[in-house]
C-alpha angles and dihedrals in degrees: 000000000000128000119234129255120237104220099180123073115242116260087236081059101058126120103255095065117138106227094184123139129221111254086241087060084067102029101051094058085041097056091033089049093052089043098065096033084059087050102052089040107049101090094181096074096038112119105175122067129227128240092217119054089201091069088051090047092050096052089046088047080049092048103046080044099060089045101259 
C-alpha cells in the first residue's frame, strides 16, 4: 500500500515567515565559546602540565596573538 503525498505545502512553509533570532540565540554561545577560550588560554591558572610542549607553545602563540 502506498502513503499518500502530501501536494500542498504546509501553512508553517510559506513565504512570510519571520526567520529572525532572539538576541540571547546569538549572545549565550558567544559568551559560552570565549569562556572556555579564555580558559584554555590563560597560562597563568593553569595547575596541571602538559606532556607535549607543542600543545603549551600553540596556546601562548593564541594567546600573544589575541593580545594577552
Amino acid at each position: 500500500m502506498a502513503a499518500p503525498t502530501h501536494s500542498r505545502p504546509h501553512p508553517h512553509l510559506s513565504r512570510d515567515t519571520d526567520a529572525r533570532l532572539p538576541w540571547w540565540a546569538v549572545a549565550l554561545p558567544l559568551i559560552a565559546f570565549v569562556a572556555l577560550l579564555l580558559m584554555i588560554v590563560n597560562p597563568a591558572q593553569a595547575h596541571a602540565a602538559t606532556s607535549d610542549p607543542a600543545v603549551g607553545r600553540i596556546l601562548e602563540q593564541i594567546h600573544r596573538t589575541l593580545g594577552g
